[in-house]
C-alpha positions, 0 to 999 in steps of 0.5 A, a space after each residue: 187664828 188670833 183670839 180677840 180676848 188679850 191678857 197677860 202673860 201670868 193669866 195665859 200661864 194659868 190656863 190649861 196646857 193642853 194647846 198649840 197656842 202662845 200669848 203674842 201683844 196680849 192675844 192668843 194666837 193658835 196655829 196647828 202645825 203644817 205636815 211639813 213643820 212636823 217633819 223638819 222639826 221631827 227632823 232637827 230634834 233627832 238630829 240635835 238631840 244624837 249631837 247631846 247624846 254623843 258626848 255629856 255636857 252638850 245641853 238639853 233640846 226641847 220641842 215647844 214649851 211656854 217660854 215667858 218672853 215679858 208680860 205679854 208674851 208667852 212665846 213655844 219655839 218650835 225647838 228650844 236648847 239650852 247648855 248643860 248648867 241651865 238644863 230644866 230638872 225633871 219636874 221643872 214647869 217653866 225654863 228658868 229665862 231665855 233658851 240660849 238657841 231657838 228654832 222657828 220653823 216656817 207655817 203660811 198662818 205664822 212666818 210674818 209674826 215669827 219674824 216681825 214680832 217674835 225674832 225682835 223679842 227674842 233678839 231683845 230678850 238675850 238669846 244667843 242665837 235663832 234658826 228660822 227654817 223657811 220649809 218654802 225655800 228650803 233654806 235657815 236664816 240664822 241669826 246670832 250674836 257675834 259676842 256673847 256681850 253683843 247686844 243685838 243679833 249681829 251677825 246673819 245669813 242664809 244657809 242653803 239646802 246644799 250647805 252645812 249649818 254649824 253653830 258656836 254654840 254647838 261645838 262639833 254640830 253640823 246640819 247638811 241643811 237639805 236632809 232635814 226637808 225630806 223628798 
């Protein structure tokens, strides 16, 4: 559901934190998460939240925050991480920039304006790489960048249910991909 008043993205930041919504062109946009979001996202936040456990210095994983993308959108990935030296202290409202991974996953109200308005944002904001989790097809398309200098997400592709998903940022993480969808 798209709200018809636009406004900035400071005048959003200002309003209450209690919602399921993000400031996208201007408008606030409100999407309650499907059953089968909550479960994958449940899903990879355990699974990337024992990665960090597992060793110290892995970074910091977080469910949906606002994330200011420019003055006119507020952006609340479904997963956000970012490494250890950009880790958000305990009492810290906003992340400082941009989450160096971000993880969409699919909902029939969100998917077309996650990828045809908030994947080129992300790509043009300098994230290092995006995950968007097609609970349809069960499937992540993954976008990254080849460089930490490559202006553009450079390098894509799929993977399936019965692959593995790994990341260079990530060093030691590996997804059987099928296991985050459930039965």
């Amino acid at each position: 559901m798209v709200v018809a008043t636009t406004m900035s993205a400071a005048e959003y930041l200002a309003t209450p934190e209690d919602r399921h919504q993000e400031l996208i062109r201007g408008e606030v946009v409100v999407s309650e998460p499907t059953l089968p979001h909550g479960h994958v996202q449940t899903e990879l936040l355990f699974r990337v939240r024992t990665w960090i456990e597992e060793a110290p210095g892995r970074g910091y994983v977080s469910t949906p925050a606002d994330i200011e993308m420019d003055g006119h959108n507020v952006f609340a990935p479904d997963l956000w991480w970012v490494t250890e030296d950009r880790r958000p202290a305990p009492a810290q409202l906003l992340l400082d920039g941009q989450p160096d991974l971000v993880v969409e996953i699919r909902s029939p109200s969100t998917w077309i304006r996650d990828l045809g308005v908030k994947l080129p944002a992300y790509e043009a904001s300098g994230v290092a790489e995006a995950w968007y989790v097609d609970t349809k097809a069960r499937t992540v398309l993954v976008f990254r960048r080849s460089d930490p200098e490559s202006p553009t997400f450079d390098t894509r592709f799929e993977v399936s249910a019965e692959e593995t998903l790994t990341s260079p940022l990530l060093p030691g993480f590996a997804l059987e991909v099928g296991t985050i969808f459930g039965r």
